[in-house]
C-alpha positions in Angstrom: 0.0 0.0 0.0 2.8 2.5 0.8 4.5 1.5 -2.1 1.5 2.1 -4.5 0.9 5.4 -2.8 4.6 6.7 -3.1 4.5 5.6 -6.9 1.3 7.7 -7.5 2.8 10.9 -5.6 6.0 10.4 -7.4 4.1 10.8 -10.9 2.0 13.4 -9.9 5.8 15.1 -8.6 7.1 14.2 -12.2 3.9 15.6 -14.7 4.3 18.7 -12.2 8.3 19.2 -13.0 7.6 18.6 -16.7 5.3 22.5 -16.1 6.4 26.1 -16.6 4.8 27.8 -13.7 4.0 31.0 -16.2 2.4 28.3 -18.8 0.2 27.1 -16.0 -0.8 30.0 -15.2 -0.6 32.4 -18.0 -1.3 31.3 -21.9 0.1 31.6 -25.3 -1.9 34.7 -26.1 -3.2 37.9 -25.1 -6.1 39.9 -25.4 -5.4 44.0 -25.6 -8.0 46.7 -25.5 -7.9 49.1 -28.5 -9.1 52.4 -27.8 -9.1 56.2 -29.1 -9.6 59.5 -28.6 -12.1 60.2 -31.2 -13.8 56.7 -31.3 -14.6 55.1 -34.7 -10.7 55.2 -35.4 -9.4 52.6 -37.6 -6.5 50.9 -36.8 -3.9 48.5 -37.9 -1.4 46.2 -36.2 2.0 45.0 -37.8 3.9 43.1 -36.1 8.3 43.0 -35.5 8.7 41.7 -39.4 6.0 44.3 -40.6 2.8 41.8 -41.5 -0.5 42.8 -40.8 -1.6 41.0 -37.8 -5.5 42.2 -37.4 -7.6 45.6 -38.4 -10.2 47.2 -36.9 -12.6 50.0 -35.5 -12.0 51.3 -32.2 -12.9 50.5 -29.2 -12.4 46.9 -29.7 -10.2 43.9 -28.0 -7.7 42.0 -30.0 -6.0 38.5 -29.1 -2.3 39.0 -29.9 0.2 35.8 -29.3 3.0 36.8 -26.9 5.3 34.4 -29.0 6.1 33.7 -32.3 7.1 30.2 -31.2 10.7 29.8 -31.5 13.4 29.5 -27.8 12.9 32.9 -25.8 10.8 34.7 -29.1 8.1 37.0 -27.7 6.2 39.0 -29.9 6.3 42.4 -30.6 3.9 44.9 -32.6 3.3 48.1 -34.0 -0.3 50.1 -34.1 -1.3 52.3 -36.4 -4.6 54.3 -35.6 -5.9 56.6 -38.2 -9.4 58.8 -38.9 -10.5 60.9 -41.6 -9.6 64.6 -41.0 -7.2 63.1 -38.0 -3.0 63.0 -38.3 -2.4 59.2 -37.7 -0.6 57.8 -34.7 1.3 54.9 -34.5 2.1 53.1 -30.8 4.4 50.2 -29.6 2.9 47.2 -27.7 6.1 45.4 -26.6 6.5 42.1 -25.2 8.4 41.7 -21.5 8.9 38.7 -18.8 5.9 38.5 -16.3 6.2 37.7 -12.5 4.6 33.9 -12.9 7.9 33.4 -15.0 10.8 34.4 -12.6 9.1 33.8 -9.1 6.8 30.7 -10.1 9.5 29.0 -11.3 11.8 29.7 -8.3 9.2 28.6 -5.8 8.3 25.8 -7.8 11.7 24.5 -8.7 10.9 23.7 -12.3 14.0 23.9 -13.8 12.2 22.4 -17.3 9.8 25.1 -16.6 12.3 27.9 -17.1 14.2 26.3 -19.5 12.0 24.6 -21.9 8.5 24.9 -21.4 7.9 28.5 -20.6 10.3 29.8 -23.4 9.1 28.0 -26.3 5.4 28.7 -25.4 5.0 32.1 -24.8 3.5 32.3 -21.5 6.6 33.9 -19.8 5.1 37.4 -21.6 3.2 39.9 -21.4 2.5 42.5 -23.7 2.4 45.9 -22.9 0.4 48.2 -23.0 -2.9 46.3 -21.7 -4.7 49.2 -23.4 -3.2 50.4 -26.3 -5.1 54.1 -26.3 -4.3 56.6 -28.4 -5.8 60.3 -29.2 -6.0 61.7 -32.7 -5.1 65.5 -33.3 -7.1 67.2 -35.8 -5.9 68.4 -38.5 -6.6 71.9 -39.5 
C-alpha cells in the first residue's frame, strides 16, 4: 500500500516538474483593449517583421500571441490608428517577462519550466500596454 501510494505521488511530482509555472498560469496569447480618442478610429497592427496581424474600428479587443514560437521569441507589434480629418498615430505594444515566470518558477523549482517549457510557449510574456489608447489631433 505505501509503495503504490509513493508511486502515484511520485508521478504526480514528475507531470508537475515537466510544467512552466508561467504556462500554468498564464497562456500563449493575449487579449489588448484598442481604444481612441475620437472613437470610430481605424486601426492596424503589424507586427516585429511588418505583416499585418489584425484591423479594426475602435474600441475593440484584440488577441495578440506573446510568442512567435521559436526559444525565448516573444512578440512584438506596431499600431497604427488613423481617422478621416485626424493626423495618424502609431504606438508600440512590446513584449516583457511576467512575475509567474521568474518567481513561479523559483518557488516551484521547475528547472524544465524555465528552461524549456515556458520559453518555447509564450506564457513567460506579457504584452504591454494592456490598453493600447491613443488620441488623434485634428488636423486643420
Amino acid at each position: 500500500m505505501f509503495v503504490r501510494k509513493l508511486i502515484v505521488l511520485c508521478f504526480f511530482l514528475g507531470m508537475f516538474g515537466l510544467t512552466g509555472c508561467a504556462t500554468i498560469i498564464g497562456d500563449n496569447a493575449q487579449t489588448v483593449q484598442v481604444n481612441s480618442n475620437p472613437q470610430g478610429a481605424k486601426f492596424e497592427i503589424k507586427d516585429e517583421n511588418g505583416m499585418l496581424i489584425t484591423s479594426g474600428t475602435t474600441p475593440q479587443n484584440v488577441v495578440l500571441d506573446k510568442s512567435d514560437g521559436s526559444y525565448f521569441g516573444g512578440k512584438d507589434y506596431q499600431i497604427t490608428f488613423t481617422k478621416e480629418g485626424y493626423g495618424s498615430n502609431t504606438l508600440p505594444i512590446t513584449h516583457s517577462v511576467n512575475g509567474w515566470y521568474i518567481g513561479g518558477n523559483i518557488v516551484f523549482g521547475s528547472l524544465i519550466g524555465w528552461l524549456l517549457v515556458d520559453p518555447l510557449n509564450g506564457g513567460m510574456y506579457s504584452l504591454k500596454p494592456k490598453v493600447a489608447s491613443s488620441t488623434l489631433v485634428a488636423n486643420h
